[in-house]
C-alpha positions as CSV (number, residue, x, y, z in Angstrom):
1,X,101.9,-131.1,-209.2
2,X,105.5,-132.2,-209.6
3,X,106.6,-135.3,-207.5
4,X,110.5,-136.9,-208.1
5,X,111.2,-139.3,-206.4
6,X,114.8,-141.3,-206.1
7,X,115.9,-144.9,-207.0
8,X,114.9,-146.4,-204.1
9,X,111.2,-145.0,-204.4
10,X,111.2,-142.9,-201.2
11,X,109.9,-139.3,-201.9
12,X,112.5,-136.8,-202.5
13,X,110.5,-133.8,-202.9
14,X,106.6,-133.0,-203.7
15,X,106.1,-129.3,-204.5
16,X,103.4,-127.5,-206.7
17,X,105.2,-123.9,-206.4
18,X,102.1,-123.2,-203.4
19,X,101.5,-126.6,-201.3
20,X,104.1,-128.5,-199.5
21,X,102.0,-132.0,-199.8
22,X,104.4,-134.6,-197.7
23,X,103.2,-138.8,-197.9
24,X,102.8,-140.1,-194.2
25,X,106.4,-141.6,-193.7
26,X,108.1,-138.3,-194.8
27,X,108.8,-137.7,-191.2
28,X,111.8,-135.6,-189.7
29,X,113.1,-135.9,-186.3
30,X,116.8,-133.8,-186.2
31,X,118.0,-131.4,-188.5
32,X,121.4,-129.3,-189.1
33,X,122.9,-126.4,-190.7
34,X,126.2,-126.4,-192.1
35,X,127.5,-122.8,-194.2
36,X,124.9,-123.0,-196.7
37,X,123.9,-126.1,-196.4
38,X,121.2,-128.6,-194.4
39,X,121.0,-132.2,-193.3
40,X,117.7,-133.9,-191.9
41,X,117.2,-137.0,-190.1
42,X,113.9,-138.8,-191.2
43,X,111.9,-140.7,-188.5
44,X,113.1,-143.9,-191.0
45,X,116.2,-143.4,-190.1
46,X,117.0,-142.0,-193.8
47,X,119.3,-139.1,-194.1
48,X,118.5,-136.0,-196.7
49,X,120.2,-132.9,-197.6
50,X,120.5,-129.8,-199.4
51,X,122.4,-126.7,-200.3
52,X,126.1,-126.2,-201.5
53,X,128.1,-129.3,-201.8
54,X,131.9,-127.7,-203.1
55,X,133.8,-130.2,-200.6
56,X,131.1,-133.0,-201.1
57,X,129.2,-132.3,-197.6
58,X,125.9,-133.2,-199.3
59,X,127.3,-137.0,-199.1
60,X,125.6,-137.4,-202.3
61,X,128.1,-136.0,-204.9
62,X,130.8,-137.1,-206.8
63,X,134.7,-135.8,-205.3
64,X,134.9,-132.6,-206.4
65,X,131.2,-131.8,-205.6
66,X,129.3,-128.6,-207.2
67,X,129.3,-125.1,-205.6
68,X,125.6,-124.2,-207.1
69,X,122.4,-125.3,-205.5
70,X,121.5,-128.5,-205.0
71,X,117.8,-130.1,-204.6
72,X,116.6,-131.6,-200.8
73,X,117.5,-135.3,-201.5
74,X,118.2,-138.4,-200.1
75,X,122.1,-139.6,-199.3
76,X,121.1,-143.3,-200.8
77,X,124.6,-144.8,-199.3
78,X,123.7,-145.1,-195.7
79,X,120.4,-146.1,-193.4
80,X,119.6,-147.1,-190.1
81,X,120.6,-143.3,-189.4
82,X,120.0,-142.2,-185.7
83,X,122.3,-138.4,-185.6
84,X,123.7,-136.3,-188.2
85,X,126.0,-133.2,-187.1
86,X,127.1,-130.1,-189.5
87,X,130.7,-127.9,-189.4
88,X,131.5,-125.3,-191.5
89,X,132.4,-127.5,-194.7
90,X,132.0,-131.0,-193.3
91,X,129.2,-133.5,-192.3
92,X,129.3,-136.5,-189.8
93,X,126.8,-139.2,-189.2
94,X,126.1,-141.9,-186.5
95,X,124.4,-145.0,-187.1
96,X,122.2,-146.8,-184.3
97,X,124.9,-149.6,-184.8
98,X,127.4,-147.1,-183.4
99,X,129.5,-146.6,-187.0
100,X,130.5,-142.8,-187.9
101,X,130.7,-141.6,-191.1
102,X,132.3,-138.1,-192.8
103,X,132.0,-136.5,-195.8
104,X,132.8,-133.0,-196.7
105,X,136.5,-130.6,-196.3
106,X,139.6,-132.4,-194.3
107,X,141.8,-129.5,-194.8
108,X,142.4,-129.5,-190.6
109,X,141.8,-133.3,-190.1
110,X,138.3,-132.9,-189.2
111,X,137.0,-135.9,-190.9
112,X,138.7,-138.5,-188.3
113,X,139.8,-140.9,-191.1
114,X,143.0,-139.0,-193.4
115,X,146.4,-138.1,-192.3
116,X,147.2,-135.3,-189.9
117,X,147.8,-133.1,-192.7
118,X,144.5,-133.2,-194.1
119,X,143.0,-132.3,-197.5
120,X,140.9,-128.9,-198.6
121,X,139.6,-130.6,-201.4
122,X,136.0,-132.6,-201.5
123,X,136.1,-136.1,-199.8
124,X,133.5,-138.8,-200.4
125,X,131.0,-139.9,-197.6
126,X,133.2,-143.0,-196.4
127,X,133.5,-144.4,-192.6
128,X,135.8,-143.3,-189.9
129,X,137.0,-147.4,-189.6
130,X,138.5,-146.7,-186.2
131,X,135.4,-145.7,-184.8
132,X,133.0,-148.4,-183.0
133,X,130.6,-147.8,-180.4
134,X,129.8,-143.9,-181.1
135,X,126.6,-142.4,-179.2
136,X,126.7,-139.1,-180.5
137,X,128.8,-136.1,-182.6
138,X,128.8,-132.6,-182.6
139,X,130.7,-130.8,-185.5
140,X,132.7,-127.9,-184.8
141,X,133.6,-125.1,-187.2
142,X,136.4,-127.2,-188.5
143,X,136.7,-130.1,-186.2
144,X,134.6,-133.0,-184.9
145,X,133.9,-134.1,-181.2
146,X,132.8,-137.9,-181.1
147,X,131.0,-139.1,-178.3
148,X,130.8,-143.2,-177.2
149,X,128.7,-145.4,-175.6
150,X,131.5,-146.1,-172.2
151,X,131.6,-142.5,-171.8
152,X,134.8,-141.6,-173.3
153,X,135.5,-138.5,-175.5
154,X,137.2,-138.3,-178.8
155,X,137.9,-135.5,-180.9
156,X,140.3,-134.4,-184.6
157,X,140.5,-131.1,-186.5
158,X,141.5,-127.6,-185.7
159,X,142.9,-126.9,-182.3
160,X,144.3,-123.6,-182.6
161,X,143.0,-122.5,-179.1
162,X,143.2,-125.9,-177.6
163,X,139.5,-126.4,-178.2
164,X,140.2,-130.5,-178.6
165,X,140.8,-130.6,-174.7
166,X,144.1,-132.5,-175.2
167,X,147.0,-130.0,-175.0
168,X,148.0,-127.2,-172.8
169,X,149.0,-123.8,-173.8
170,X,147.6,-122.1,-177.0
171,X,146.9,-125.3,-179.2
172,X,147.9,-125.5,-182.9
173,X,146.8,-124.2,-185.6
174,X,147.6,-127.2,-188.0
175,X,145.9,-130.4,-188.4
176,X,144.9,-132.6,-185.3
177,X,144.6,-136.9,-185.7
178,X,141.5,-138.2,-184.4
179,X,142.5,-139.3,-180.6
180,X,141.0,-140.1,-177.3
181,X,141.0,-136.6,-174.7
182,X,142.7,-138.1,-171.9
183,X,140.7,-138.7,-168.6
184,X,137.6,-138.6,-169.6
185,X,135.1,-141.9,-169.7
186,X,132.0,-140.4,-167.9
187,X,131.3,-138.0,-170.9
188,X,127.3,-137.5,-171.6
189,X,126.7,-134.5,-173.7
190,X,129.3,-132.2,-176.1
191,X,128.9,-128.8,-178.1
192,X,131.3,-127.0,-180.4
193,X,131.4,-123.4,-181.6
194,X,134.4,-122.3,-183.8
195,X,137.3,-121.8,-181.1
196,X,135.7,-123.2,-177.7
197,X,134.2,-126.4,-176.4
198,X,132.0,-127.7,-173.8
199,X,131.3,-130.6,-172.0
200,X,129.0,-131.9,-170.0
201,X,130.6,-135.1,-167.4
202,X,129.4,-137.2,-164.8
203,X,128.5,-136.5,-161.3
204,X,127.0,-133.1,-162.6
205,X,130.1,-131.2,-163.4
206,X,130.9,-129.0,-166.9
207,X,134.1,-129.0,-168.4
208,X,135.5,-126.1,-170.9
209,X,138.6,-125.5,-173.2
210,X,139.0,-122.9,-176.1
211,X,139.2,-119.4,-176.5
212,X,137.6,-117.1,-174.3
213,X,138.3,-113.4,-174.5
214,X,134.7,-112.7,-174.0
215,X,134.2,-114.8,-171.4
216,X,132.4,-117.8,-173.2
217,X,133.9,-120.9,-171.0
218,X,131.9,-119.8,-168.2
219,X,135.2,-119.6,-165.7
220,X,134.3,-116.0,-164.8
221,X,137.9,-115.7,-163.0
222,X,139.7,-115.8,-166.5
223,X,137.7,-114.0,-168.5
224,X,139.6,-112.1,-171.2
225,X,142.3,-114.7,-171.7
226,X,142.5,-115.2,-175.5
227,X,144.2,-118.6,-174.3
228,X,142.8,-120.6,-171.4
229,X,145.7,-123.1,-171.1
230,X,143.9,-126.3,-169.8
231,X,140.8,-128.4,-170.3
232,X,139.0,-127.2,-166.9
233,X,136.1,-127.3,-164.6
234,X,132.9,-124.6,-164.6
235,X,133.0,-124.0,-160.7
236,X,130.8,-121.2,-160.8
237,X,128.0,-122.8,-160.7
238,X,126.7,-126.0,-159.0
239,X,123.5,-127.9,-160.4
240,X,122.7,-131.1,-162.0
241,X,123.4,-130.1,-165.9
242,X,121.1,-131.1,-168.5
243,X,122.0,-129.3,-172.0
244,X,124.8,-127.3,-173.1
245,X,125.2,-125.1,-176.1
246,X,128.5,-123.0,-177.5
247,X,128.4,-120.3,-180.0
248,X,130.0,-117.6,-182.1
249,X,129.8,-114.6,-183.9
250,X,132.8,-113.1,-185.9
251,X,136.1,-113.4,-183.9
252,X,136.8,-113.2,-181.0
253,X,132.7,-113.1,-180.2
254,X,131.7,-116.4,-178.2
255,X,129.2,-117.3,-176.2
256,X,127.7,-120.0,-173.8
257,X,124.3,-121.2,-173.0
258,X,123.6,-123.8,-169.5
259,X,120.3,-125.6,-169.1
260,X,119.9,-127.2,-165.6
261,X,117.8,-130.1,-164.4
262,X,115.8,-128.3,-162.5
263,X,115.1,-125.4,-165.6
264,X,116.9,-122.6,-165.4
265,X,118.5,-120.7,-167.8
266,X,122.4,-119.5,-167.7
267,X,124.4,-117.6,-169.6
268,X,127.9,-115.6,-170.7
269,X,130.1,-113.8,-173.5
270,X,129.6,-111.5,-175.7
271,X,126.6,-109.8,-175.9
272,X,126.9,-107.5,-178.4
273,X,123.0,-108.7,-180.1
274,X,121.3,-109.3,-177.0
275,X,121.7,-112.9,-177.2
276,X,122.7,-113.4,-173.5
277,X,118.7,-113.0,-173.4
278,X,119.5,-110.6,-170.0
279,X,120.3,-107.1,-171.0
280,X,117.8,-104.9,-173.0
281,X,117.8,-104.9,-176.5
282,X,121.3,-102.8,-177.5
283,X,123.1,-105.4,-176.0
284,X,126.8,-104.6,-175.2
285,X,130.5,-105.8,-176.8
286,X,132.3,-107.6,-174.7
287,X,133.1,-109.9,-171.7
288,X,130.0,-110.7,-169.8
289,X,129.8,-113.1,-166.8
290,X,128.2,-116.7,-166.8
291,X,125.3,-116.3,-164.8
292,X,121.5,-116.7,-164.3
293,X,118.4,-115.5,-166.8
294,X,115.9,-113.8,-164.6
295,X,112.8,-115.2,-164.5
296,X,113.3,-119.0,-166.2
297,X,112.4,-121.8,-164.7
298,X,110.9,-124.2,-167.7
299,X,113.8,-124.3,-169.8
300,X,114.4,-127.9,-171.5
301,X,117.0,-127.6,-174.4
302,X,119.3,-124.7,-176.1
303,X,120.5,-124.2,-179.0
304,X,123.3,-121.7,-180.3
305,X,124.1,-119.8,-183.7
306,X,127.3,-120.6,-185.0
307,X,128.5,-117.7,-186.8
308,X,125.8,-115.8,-185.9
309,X,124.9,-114.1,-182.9
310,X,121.9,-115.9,-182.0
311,X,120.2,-118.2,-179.2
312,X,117.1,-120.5,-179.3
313,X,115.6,-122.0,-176.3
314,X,112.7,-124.7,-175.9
315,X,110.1,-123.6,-172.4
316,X,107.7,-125.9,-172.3
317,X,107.5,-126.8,-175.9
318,X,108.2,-123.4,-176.7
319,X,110.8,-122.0,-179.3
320,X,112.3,-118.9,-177.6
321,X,115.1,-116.6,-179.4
322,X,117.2,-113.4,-178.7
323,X,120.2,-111.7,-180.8
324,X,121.0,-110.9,-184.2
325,X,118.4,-111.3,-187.1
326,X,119.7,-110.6,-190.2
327,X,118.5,-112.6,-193.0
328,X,115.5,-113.2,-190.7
329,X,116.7,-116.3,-188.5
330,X,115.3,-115.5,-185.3
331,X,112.2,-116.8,-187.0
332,X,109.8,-113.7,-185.7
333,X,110.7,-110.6,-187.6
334,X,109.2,-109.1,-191.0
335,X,110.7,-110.7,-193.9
336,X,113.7,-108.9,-194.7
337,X,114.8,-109.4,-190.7
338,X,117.0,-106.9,-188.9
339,X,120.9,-107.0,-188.1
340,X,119.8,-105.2,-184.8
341,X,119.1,-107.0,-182.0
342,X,116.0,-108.5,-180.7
343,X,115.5,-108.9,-177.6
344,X,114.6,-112.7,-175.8
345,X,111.2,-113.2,-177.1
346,X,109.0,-116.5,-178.0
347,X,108.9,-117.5,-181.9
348,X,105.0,-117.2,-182.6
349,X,102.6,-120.0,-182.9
350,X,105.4,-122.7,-182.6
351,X,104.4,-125.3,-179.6
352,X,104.4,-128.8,-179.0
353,X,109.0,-128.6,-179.4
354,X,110.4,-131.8,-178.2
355,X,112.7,-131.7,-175.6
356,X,115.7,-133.4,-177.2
357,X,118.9,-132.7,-178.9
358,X,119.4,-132.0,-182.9
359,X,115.6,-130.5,-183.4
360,X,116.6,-126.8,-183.7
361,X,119.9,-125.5,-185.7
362,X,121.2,-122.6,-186.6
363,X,124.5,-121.4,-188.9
364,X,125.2,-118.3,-190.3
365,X,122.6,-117.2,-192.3
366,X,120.1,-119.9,-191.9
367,X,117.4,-121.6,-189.4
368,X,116.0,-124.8,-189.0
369,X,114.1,-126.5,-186.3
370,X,111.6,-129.7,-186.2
371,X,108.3,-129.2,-184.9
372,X,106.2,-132.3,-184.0
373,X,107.5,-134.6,-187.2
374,X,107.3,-130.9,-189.8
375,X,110.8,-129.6,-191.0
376,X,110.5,-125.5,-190.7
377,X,113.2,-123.4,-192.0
378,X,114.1,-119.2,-192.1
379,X,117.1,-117.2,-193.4
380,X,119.0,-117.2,-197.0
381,X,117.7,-119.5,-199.2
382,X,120.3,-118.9,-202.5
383,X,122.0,-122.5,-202.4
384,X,118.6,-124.6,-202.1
385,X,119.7,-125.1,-198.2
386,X,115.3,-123.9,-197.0
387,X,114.5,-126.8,-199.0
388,X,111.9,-125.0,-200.7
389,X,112.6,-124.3,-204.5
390,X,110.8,-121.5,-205.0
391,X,112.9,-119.7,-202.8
392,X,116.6,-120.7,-204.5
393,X,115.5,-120.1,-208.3
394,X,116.0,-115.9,-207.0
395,X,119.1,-114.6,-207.8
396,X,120.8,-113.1,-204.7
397,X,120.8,-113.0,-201.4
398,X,117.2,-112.8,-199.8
399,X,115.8,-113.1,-196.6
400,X,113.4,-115.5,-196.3
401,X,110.2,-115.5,-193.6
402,X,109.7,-119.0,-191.0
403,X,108.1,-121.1,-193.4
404,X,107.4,-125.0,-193.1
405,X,109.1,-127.0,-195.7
């Protein structure tokens, strides 16, 4: 039995190659995925992570950070943790005091605390010092969307399809400042896919901005439009919103996911994996319009793939999922998973889900959701990101059955 443990005493791994033996307080509540990498909220409010950490995402790291594997670990810098969000390269954390902190790239200004012009290279965990009062954050691909506690809505990074919800016409591709979206001070809930963004606004309405060729903002009347020039309103549908999701696949491919108060499920985008969970399984390429899911009416959370055509939904403690499976991270398939696509079907044996934000992830080529206080994880495991060692000592690229960590 092998057990290291940090400098601080708290256990940063316990693995005999078979058993995954955890002590009582190793507890999880959230989890995210980054590109190749994982972060993992503790019930103690401690923050861990894993996988590749080339820009320093792993907040744990010197500057320049290391591209090979890295060990499940604690980030011994910060406590009193209470959310922790993922990009592609870039990591952001909220404290229950309200403080945000980055680590990772800043080569688009995503890290809300360098000059406009930004920096590719690694940047160490530090605090975004113009931030106070922050109640929640939501990495995009390259870009971060910071939420506070008077409702207002904040955002820096890429913009290249006006995804920030601050400018008209077709955005820039350069590096965004951190800045307030004008407006907007009833903000409750935000989610981020690579080019498009949603939010969710008092007095039940949903708000869009991005690119949309495949119809992923939900405003069915301007599907197609590479470039949706303004910040606008989902009138489609009218209902008292409770979650929100955005994904991608490869470009253009984008989807969105709507839970409503009263549980049903509604979708649009591409659907080229089945992951709009309301075609059969072939799916088709191409612009689809937001609408309903046939036959939901339990639905709590969602949760989309980012870079991966995938969809997970929570019914009643329930993990659902439909799309793409390669490297296995629809969590249900054989081992070596399928790049077909599955259709909408219920991840076995997996109950008792919470019903709240940051407990199921998914990026690229890798899963990870919490179950009761038990971290689970699915997909590539070649840069240490399942947190389960015996999976990242194999050489390439392998696909990895649901397995708990």
């Amino acid at each position: 039995m092998a057990a290291i443990y940090d400098g601080d005493a708290s256990v940063q791994l316990l693995y005999d190659g078979k058993d995954r033996i955890w002590p009582s307080f190793f507890k999880v509540k959230q989890v995210a995925c980054g590109y190749s990498f994982i972060a993992a909220v503790l019930e103690s409010d401690l923050l861990y992570t894993a996988g590749v950490n080339d820009c320093g995402q792993l907040c744990r790291n010197v500057p320049n950070g290391s591209f090979s594997k890295t060990n499940f670990g604690r980030v011994t810098t910060i406590a009193n943790v209470k959310q922790v969000s993922c990009g592609l390269y870039h990591i952001a954390v909220v404290t229950h005091g309200g403080d945000l902190y980055t680590a990772g790239s800043n080569s688009v200004g995503q890290l809300c605390r360098n000059a406009v012009t930004g920096s590719a290279n690694a940047t160490n965990f530090g605090r975004v010092d113009t931030m106070t009062g922050v109640s929640a954050v939501c990495c995009g691909m390259n870009n971060t969307h910071i939420l506070k506690t008077n409702g207002e809505y904040w955002n820096g990074g890429e913009n290249n399809y006006g995804q920030l919800c601050r400018i008209t016409g077709n955005g820039s591709a350069t590096a965004t400042n951190l800045d307030q979206v004008p407006g907007v001070s009833d903000a409750t809930q935000v989610s981020a896919a690579a080019w498009s963004t949603a939010l969710i606004r008092g007095n039940n309405q949903l708000w869009t901005a991005g690119r949309n060729e495949t119809g992923n903002l939900g405003r069915n009347g301007q599907n197609g439009d590479p470039y949706v020039p303004n910040f606008g309103q989902v009138t489609s549908l009218t209902a008292s919103f409770l979650h929100v999701a955005m994904g991608n696949g490869p470009a253009p491919a984008g989807n969105i996911y709507v839970v409503t108060g009263d549980g049903r499920f509604f979708t649009g985008g591409d659907n080229t994996y089945g992951q709009l969970c309301r075609n059969a399984a072939s799916g088709t390429y191409g612009v689809t319009n937001f609408d309903q899911v046939p036959g939901i009416t339990n639905a709590t959370r969602v949760f989309a793939g980012i870079e991966n055509y995938a969809v997970f939904l929570i019914r009643q403690g329930q993990l659902w999922s439909a799309g793409s499976n390669w490297y296995g991270t629809l969590c249900r398939a054989v081992q070596f998973g399928s790049e077909l696509d599955t259709n909408f079907g219920q991840v076995p044996g997996v109950t008792g889900m919470a019903n709240t934000d940051n407990v199921v992830s998914n990026y690229y080529g890798n899963t990870a959701f919490v179950q009761g206080d038990q971290l689970w994880t699915a997909g590539d495991g070649t840069s240490g990101q399942l947190c389960r060692p015996v999976i990242t000592d194999m050489p390439n690229e392998f696909w990895t059955n649901l397995d708990r960590v």
